[in-house]
ZAROLO-643517 format. One record per residue: residue number from 1; residue in one letter; z, y, x of N, C-alpha, C in turn. Coordinates in pm, 1 decimal, always signed. Atoms other than C-alpha are relative to their C-alpha. Example, Ala and Ser with C-alpha at 12.3 -4.5 7.8 and 13.67 -1.06 7.14 Angstrom:
// residues 2
1;A;+0.0;-119.0;+89.0;+780.0;-450.0;+1230.0;+0.0;+120.0;+90.0
2;S;-6.0;-119.0;-82.0;+714.0;-106.0;+1367.0;+73.0;+109.0;-77.0
END
This chain:
// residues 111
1;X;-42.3;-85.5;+109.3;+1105.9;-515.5;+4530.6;+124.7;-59.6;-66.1
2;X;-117.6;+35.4;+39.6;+1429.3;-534.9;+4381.1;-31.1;-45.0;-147.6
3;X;+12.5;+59.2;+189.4;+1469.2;-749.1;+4021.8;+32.2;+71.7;-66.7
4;X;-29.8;-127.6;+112.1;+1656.1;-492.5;+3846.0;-84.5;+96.8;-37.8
5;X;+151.0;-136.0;-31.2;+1382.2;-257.9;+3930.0;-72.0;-12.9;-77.7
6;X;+85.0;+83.1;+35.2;+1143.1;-445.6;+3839.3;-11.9;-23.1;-202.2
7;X;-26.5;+5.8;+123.0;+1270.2;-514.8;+3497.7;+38.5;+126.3;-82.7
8;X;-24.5;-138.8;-2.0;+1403.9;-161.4;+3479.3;-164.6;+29.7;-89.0
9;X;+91.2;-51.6;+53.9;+1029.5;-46.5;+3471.9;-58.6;-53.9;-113.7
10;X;+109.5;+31.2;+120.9;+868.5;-328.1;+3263.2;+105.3;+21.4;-130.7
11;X;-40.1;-37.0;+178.6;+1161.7;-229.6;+2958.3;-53.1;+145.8;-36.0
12;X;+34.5;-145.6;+43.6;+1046.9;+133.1;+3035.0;-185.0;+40.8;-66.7
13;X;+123.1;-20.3;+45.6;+630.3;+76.2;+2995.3;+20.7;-67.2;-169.2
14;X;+35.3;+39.2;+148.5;+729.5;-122.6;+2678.5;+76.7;+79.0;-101.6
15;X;-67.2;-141.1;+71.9;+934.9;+173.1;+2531.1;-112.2;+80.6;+3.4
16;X;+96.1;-93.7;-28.7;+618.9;+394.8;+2612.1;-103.8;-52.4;-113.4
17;X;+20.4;+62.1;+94.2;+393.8;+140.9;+2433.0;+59.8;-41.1;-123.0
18;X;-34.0;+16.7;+141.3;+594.7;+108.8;+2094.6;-17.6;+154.1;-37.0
19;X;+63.7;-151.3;+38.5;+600.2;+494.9;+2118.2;-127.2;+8.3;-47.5
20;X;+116.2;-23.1;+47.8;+268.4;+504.0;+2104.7;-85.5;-33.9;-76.5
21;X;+50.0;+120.0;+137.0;+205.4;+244.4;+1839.9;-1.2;+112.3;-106.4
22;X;+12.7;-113.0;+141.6;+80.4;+437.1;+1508.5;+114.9;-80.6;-90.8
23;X;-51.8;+83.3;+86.6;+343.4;+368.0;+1256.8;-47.5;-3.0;-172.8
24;X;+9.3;+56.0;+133.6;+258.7;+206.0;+937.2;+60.6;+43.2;-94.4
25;X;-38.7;+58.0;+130.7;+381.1;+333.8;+638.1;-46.0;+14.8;-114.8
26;X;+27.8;+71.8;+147.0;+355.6;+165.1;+251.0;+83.6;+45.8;-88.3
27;X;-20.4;-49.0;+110.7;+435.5;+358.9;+13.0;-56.4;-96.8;-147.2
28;X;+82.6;+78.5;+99.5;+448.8;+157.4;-360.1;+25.9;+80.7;-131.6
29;X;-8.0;-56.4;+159.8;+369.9;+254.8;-730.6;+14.2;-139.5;-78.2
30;X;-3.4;+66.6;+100.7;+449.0;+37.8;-1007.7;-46.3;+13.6;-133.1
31;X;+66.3;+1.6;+112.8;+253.3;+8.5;-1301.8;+46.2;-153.7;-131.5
32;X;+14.0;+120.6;+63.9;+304.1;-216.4;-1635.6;-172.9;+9.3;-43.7
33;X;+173.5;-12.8;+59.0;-33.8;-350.8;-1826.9;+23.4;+63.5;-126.2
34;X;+35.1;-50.4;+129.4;+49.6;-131.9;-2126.1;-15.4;+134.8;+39.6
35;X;+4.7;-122.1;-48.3;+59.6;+171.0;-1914.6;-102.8;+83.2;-74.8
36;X;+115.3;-142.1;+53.5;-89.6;+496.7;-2078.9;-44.2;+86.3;+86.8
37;X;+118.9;-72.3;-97.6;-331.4;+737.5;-1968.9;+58.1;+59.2;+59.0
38;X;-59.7;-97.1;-63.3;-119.0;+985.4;-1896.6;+60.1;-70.2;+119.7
39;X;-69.3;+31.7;-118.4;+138.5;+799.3;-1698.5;-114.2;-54.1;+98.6
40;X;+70.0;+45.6;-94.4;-137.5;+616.6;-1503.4;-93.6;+120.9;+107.0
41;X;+102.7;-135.8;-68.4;-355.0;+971.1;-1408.2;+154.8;+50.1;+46.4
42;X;-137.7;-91.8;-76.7;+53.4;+1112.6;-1290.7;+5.4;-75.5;+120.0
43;X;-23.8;+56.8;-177.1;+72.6;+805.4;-1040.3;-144.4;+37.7;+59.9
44;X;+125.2;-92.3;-102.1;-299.9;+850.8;-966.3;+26.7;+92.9;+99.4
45;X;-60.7;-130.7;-103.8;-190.8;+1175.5;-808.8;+84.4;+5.6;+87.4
46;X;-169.1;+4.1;-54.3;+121.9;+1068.0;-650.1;-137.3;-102.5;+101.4
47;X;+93.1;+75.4;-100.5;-156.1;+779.6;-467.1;-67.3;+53.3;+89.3
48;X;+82.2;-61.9;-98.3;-382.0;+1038.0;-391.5;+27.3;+120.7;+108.6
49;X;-106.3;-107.3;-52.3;-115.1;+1283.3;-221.7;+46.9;-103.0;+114.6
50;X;+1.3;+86.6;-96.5;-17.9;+961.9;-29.2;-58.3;-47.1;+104.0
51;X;+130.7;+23.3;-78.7;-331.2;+875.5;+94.4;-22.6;+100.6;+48.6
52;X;+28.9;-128.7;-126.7;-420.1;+1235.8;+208.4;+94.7;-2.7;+148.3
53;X;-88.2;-9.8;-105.9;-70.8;+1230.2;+384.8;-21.9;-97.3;+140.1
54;X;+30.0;+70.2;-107.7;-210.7;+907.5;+600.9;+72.3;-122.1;-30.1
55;X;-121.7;+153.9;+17.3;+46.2;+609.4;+426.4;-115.8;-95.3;-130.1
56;X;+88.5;+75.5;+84.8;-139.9;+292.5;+250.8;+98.1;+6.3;-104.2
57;X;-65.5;+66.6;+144.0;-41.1;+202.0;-91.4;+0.3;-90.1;-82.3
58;X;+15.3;+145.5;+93.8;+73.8;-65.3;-297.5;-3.9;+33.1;-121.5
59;X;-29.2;-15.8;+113.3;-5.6;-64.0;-600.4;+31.8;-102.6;-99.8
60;X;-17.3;+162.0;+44.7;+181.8;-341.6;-841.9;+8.1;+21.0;-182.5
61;X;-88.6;+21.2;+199.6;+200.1;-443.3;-1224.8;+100.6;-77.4;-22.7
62;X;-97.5;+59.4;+32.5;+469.4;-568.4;-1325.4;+7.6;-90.4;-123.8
63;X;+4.1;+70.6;+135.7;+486.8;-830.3;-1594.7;+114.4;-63.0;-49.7
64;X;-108.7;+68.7;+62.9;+817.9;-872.2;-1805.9;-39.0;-90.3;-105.6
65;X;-1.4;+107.2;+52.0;+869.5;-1124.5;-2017.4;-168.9;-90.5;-23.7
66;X;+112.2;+70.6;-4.0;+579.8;-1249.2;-2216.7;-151.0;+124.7;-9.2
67;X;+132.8;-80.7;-63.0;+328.4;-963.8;-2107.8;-92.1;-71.8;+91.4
68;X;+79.9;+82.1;-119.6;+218.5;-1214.6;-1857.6;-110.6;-49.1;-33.3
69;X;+122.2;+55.5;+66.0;-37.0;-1308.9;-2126.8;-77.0;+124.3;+30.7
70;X;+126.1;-73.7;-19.5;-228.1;-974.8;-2047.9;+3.8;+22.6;+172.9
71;X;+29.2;+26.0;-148.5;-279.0;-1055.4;-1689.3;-161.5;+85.6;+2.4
72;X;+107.6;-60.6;+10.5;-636.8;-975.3;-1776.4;-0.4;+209.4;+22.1
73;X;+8.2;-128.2;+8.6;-558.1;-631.0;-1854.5;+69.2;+63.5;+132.5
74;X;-66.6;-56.9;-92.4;-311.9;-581.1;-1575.5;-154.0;+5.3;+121.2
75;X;+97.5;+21.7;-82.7;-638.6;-686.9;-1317.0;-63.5;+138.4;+13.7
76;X;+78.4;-105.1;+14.5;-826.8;-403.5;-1499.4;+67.5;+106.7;+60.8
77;X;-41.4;-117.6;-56.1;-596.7;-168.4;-1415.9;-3.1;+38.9;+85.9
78;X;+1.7;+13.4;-170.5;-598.8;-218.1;-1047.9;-132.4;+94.5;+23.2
79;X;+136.3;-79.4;-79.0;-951.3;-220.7;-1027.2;-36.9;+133.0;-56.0
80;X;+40.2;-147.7;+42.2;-975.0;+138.7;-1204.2;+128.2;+69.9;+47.1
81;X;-44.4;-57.4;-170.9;-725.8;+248.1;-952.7;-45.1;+34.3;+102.6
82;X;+152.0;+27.8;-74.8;-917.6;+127.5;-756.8;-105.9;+108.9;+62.2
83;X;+108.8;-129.6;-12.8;-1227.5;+322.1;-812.2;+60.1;+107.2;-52.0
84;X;-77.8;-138.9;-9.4;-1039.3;+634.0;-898.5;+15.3;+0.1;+152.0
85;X;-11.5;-6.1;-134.3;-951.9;+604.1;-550.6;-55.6;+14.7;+120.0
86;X;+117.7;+49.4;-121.6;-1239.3;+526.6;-363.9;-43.5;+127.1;+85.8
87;X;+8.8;-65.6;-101.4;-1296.0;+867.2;-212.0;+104.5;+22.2;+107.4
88;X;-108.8;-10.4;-118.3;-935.2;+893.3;-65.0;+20.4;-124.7;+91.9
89;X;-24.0;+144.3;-0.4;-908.0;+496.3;+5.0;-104.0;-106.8;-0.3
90;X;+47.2;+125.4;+52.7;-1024.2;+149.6;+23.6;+54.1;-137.2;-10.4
91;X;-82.5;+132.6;+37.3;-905.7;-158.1;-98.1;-7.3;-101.9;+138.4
92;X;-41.0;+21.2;-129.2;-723.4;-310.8;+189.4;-0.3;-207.8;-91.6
93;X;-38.8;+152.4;+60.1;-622.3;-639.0;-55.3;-53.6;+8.0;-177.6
94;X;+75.3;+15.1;+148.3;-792.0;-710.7;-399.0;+119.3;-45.3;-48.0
95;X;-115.5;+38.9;+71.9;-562.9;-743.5;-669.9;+30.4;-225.2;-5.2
96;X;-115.2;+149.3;-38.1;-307.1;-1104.7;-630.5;+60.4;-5.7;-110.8
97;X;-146.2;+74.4;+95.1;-99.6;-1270.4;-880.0;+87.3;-66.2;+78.3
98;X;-113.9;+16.0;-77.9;+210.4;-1315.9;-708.7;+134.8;-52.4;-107.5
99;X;-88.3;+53.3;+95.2;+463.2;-1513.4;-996.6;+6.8;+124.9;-102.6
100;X;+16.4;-75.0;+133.3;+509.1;-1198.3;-1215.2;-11.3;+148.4;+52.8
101;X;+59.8;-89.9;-30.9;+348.2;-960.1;-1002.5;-119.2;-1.2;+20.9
102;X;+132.6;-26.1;-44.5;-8.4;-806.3;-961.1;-12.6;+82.5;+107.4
103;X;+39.3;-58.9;-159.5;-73.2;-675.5;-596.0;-106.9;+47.3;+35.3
104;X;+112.5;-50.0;-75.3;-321.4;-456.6;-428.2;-1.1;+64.9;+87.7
105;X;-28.7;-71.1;-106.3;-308.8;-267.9;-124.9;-130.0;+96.8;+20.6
106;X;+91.3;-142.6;-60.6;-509.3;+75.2;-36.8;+11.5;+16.5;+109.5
107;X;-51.0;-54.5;-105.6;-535.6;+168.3;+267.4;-119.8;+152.0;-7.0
108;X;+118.3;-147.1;-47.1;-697.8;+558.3;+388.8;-89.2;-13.3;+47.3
109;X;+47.7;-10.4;-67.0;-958.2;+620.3;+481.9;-27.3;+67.2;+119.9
110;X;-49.2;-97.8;-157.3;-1037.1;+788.4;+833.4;-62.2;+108.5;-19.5
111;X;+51.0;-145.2;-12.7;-1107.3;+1168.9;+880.1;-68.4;+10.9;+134.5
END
């Protein structure tokens, strides 16, 4: 068999295989910890429109300056994300402190 050939096909099965790879995407919301009801039930919706569509979500708090003292509260917020969520979603990553971010990841659930 000829080398070119050869190599020919194996770049063409691994073009076939990335095709067929599901692609990933992460959609993110940003939240602070003083966030109000309202704004928090508008991203709600924007999460749960995400999640139907099939994309995980990040959801982050943000902590400027010295807000970093309600870390506590930012946590809460997550986890009542969170469970708001729990029929479209499930928590892929429990909320993280990341230097002056709070992290969590959703992912869909399957149909």
């Amino acid at each position: 068999m000829d080398y070119k050939k050869f190599l020919y096909d194996q770049k063409k099965k691994q073009k076939e295989i990335k095709a067929k790879a599901a692609k990933v995407v992460v959609k993110e919301i940003r939240l602070g910890p003083n966030t109000d009801d309202h704004d928090f039930n508008f991203k709600l919706n924007h999460a749960k429109k995400f999640l139907e569509d099939g994309a995980k979500v990040k959801v982050e708090v943000f902590f400027r300056g010295r807000t970093i003292v309600y870390k506590d509260k930012g946590e809460l917020m997550l986890l009542k994300f969170a469970q708001e969520l729990e029929d479209y979603g499930k928590v892929e990553k429990l909320p993280l402190l990341e230097k002056k971010r709070m992290i969590m990841i959703i992912a869909p659930k399957k149909n």
